[in-house]
C-alpha positions in Angstrom: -27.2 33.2 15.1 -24.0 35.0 16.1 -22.8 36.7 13.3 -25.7 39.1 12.5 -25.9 40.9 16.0 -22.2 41.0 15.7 -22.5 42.6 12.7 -25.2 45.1 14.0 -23.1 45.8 16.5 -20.7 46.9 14.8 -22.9 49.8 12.6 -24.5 50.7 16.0 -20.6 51.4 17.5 -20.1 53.3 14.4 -17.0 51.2 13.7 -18.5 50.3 10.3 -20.9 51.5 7.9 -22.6 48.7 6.1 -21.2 50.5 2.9 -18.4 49.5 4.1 -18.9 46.1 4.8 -20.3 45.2 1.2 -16.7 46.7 -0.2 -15.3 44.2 2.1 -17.2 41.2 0.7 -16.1 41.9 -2.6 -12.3 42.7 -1.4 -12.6 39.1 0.5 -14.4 36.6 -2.1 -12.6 33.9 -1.8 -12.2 33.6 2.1 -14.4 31.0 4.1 -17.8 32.0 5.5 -18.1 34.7 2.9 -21.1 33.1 1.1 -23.0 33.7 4.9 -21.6 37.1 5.3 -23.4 38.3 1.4 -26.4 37.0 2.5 -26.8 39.1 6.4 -24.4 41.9 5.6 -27.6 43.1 3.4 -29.8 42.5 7.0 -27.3 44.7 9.0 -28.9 47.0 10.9 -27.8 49.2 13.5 -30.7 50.3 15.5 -30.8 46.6 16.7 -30.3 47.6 20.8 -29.2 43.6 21.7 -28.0 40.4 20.5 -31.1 38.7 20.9 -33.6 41.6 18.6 -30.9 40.8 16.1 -31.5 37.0 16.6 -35.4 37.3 16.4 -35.4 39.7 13.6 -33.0 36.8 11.8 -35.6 34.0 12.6 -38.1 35.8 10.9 -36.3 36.3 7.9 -35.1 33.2 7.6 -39.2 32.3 8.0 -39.3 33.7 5.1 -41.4 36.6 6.4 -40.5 40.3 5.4 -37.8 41.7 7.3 -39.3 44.2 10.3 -38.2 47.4 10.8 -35.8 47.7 14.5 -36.5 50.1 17.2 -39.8 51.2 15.4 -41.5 54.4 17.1 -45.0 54.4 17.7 -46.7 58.1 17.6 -49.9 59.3 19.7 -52.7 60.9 17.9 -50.8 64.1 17.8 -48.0 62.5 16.2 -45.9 62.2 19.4 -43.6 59.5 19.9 -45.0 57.0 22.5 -43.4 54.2 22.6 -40.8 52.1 20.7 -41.0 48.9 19.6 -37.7 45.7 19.7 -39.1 44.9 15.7 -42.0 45.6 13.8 -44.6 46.1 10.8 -45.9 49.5 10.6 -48.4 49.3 8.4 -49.5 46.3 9.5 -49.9 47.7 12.7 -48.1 44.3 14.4 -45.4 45.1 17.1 -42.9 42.2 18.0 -41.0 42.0 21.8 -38.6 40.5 23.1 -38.7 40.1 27.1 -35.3 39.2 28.6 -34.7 39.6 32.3 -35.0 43.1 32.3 -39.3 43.0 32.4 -39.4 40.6 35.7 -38.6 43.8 37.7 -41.4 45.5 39.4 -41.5 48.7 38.0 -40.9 47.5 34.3 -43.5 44.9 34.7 -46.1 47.8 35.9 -44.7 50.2 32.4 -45.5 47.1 30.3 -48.7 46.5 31.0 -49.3 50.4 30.5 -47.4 50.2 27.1 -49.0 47.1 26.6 -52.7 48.4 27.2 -51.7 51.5 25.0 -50.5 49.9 22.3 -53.7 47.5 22.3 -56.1 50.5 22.8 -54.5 52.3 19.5 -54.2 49.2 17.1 -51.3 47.3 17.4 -51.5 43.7 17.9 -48.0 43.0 20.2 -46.6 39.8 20.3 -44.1 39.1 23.0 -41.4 36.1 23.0 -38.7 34.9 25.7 -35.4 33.1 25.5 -37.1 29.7 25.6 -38.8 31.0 22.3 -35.6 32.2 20.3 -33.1 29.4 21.1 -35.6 26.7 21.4 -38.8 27.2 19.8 -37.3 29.2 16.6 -40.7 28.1 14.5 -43.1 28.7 17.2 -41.8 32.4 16.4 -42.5 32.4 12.4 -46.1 30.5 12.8 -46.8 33.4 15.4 -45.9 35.9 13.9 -47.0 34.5 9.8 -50.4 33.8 11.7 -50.4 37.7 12.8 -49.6 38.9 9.1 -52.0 36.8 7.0 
């Protein structure tokens, strides 16, 4: 669960291109943990904002559902960008959240629900998940969102 946002943060910094980091697996074969690092240096992304949007967009994949696309804009009619989205499936319409502590403030709580109603009135079916979710209900995560693909 640590290594991935670790290594998102590292293409967000600009420290590393994930080029880069797939000439490094090759250069380091034989060291330890190397097997892991083949297998998420492919899921690197750096438009992952926090540690924990790189820790859901892991539990889905390792759901075996398709990897969703980070920070993913959402456009008004007039193909203005609305809103962005933690993770999601665009043409599924399906927009995934993660709510840390950030949304119990007042004035965020009051630009959620109007992003929320938005987003509801123009298609998207949100899902939202907490802390409690990601480090302790990992599977509660994939049958949610599995359940909102099929």
């Amino acid at each position: 669960m640590d290594a991935l946002p670790v290594l998102d943060a590292a293409i967000r910094s600009g420290a590393v291109t994930q080029g880069e980091l797939v000439a490094e697996l090759s250069a380091h074969r034989a060291l330890r943990g190397v097997r892991q690092a083949r297998e998420l240096v492919p899921l690197a992304d750096g438009r992952a904002e926090c540690r924990q949007e790189s820790q859901l967009r892991l539990v889905l994949v390792d759901g075996r559902l398709p990897p969703p696309e980070p920070q993913l804009w959402v456009h008004d009619r007039d193909g203005i960008r609305r809103y962005r989205l933690d993770l999601g499936y665009r043409e599924r319409r399906i927009g995934i959240e993660y709510d840390g502590l950030s949304h119990l403030d007042r004035e965020r709580l009051r630009h959620d629900r109007d992003r929320m109603n938005w987003l509801h009135a123009n298609g998207w079916r949100m899902r939202y998940f907490t802390d409690r979710d990601l480090y302790r209900r990992p599977a509660h995560i994939v049958a949610t969102i599995r359940a909102a693909l099929a």
